[in-house]
C-alpha positions as CSV (number, residue, x, y, z in Angstrom):
1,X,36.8,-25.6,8.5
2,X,34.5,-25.2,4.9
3,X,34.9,-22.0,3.7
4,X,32.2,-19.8,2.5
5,X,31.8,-21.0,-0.6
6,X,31.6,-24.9,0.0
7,X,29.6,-24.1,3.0
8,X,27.1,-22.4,0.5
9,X,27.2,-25.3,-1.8
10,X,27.0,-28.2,0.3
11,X,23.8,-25.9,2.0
12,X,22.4,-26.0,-1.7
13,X,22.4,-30.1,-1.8
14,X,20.9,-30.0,1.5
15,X,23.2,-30.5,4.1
16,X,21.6,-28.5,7.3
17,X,24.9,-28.6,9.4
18,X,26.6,-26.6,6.3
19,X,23.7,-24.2,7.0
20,X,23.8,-24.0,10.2
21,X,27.7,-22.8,9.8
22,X,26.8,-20.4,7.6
23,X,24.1,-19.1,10.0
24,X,26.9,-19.2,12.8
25,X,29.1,-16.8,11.1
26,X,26.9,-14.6,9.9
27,X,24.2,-14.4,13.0
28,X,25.9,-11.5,14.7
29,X,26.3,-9.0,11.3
30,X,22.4,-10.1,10.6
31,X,21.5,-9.5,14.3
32,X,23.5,-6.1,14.1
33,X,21.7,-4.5,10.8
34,X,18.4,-5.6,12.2
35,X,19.5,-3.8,15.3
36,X,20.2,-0.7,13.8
37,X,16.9,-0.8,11.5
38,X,14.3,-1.5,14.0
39,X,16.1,0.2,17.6
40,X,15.2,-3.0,19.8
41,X,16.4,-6.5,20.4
42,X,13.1,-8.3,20.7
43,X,12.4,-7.1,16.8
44,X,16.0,-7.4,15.7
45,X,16.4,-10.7,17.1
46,X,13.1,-12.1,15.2
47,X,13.6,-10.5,12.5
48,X,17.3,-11.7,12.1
49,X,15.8,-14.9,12.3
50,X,13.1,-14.7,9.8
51,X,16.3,-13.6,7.4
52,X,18.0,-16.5,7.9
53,X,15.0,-18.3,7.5
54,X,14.4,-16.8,3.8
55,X,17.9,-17.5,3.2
56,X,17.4,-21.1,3.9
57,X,14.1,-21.4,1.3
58,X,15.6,-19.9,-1.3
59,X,19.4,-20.7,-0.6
60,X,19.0,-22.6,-4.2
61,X,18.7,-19.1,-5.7
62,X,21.9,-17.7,-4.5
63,X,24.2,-17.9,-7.7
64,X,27.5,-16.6,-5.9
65,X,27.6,-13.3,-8.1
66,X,27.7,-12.1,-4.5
67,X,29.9,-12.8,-1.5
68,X,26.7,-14.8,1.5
69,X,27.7,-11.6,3.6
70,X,26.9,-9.7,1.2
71,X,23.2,-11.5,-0.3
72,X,22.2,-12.4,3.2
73,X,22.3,-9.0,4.5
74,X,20.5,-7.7,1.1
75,X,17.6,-10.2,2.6
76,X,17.5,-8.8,6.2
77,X,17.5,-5.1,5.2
78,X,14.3,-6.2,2.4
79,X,12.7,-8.0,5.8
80,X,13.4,-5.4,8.2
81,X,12.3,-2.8,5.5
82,X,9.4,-4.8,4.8
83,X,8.1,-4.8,8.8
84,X,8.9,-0.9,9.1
85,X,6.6,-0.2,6.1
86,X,3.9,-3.1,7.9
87,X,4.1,-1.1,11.5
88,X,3.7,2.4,9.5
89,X,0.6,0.8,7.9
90,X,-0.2,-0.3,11.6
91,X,1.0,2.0,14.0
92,X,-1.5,1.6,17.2
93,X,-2.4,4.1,20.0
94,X,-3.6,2.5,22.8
95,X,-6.5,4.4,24.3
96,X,-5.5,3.4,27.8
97,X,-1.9,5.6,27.8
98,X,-2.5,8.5,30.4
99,X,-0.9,11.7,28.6
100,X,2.2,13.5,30.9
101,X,1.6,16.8,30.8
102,X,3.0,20.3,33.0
103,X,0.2,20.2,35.2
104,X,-0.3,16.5,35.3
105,X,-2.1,13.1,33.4
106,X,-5.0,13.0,31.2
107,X,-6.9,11.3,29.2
108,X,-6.5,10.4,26.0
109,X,-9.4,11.5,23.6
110,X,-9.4,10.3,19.8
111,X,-11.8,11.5,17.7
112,X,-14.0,9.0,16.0
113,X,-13.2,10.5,12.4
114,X,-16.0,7.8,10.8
115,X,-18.9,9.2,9.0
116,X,-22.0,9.4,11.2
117,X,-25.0,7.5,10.1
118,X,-26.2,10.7,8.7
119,X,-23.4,11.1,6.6
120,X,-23.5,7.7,5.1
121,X,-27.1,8.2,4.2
122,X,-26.7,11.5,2.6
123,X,-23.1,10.0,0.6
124,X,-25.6,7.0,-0.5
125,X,-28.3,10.0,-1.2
126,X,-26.2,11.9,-3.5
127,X,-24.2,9.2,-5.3
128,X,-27.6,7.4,-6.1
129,X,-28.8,11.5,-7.2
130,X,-25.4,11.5,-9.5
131,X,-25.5,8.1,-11.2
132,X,-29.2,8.8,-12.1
133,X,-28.0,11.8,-13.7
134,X,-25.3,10.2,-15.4
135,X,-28.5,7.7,-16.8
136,X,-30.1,10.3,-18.2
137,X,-27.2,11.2,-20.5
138,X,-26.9,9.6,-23.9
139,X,-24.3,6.6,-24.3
140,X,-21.6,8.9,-26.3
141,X,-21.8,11.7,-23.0
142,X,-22.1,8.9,-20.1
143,X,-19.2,7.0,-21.9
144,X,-16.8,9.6,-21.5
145,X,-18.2,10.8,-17.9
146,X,-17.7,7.1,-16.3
147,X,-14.1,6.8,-18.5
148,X,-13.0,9.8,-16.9
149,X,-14.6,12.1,-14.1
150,X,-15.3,8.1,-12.5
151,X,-12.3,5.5,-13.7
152,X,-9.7,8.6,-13.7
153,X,-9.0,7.7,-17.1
154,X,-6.4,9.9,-19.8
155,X,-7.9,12.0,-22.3
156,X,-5.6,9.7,-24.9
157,X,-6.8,6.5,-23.5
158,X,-10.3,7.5,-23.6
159,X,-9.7,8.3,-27.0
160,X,-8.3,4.5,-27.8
161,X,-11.3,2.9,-26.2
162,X,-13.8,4.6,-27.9
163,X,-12.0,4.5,-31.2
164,X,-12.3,8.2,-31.9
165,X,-10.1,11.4,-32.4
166,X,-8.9,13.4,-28.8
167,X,-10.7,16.3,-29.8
168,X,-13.8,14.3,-29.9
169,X,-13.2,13.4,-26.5
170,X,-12.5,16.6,-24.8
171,X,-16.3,17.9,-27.1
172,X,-18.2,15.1,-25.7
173,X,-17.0,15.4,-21.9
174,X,-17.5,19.1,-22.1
175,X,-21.0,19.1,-23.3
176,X,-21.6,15.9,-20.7
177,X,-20.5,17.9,-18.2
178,X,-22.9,21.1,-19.0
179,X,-25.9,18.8,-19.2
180,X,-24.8,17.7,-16.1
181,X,-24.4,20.9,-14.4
182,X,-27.4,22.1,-16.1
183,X,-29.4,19.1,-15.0
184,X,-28.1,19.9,-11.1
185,X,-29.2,23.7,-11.2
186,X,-32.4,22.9,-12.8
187,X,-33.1,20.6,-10.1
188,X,-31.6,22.5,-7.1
189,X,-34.3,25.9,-8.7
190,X,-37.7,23.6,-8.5
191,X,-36.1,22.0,-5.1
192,X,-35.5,18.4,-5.9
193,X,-32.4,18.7,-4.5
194,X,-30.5,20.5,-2.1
């Protein structure tokens, strides 16, 4: 019987059976911390695999600073972490699920929260009304406008890209914004825009 170590190193030159050992000793601990992450077998049991899996690819990487117990279990927590923050991302409803409630099953309604075509046609209306406004400005104005009301730029870096003082920058994108607001009440008075 190899012990840990040699098992690790004779993994590292390739020997698979020296693998699969280490994989034998360890299955059940990986199994059990996927287990206890995810609250199911079916996950825990493919995600302890895909663990082991990593382990395998990148057993060359393991330097021995830790115990295997210790680095393979660091790689299934990072993949079972990795798969809870993928199913948040993903969480599904299915439409078909009948509701339980007091006085019996329903339907389940969702709301289809997407803009209507209406919507998207006023959204494209106004943001074609805005940058045409922004065009009207002079360079200097529409500069600091698109550097910070539209690419969330800092007062400081706006400052370092335009090569000028702070207080310049704050000026420039308070008048720009007057003109602008100017420019949107003048309109909205004759009726160009409402």
């Amino acid at each position: 019987m190899f012990s840990e170590g040699e098992l690790v190193t004779r993994s590292q030159q390739g020997d698979l059976d020296a693998f699969e050992d280490l994989v034998a000793r360890y299955e059940r601990k990986v199994y059990t911390i996927a287990y206890r992450f995810m609250g199911n077998h079916e996950d825990a049991s493919d995600l302890a695999q895909e663990a082991f899996l990593k382990a395998y690819q990148s057993i060359n990487k393991f330097r021995g600073d830790s115990s295997f117990a210790t680095w393979i279990s660091r790689i299934v927590v990072n993949v079972c972490k990795d798969e809870l923050r993928k199913n948040k991302r993903n969480l599904q409803i299915s439409l078909d699920e009948q509701v339980w409630l007091e006085e019996g099953t329903v339907e389940k309604q969702v709301k289809d929260t997407r803009p209507t075509p209406e919507q998207v046609y006023e959204q494209n209306e106004l943001k074609d009304y805005l940058q045409s406004l922004i065009s009207g400005l002079t360079p200097e104005y529409r500069m600091v406008i698109v550097l910070r009301d539209i690419q969330g730029y800092s007062y400081e870096e706006i400052a370092q890209i335009l090569d000028c003082s702070l207080g310049t920058v704050k000026s420039r994108l308070n008048r720009a914004r007057k003109l602008l607001r100017e420019k949107i009440i003048s309109e909205q008075k004759r009726g160009g825009w409402e």
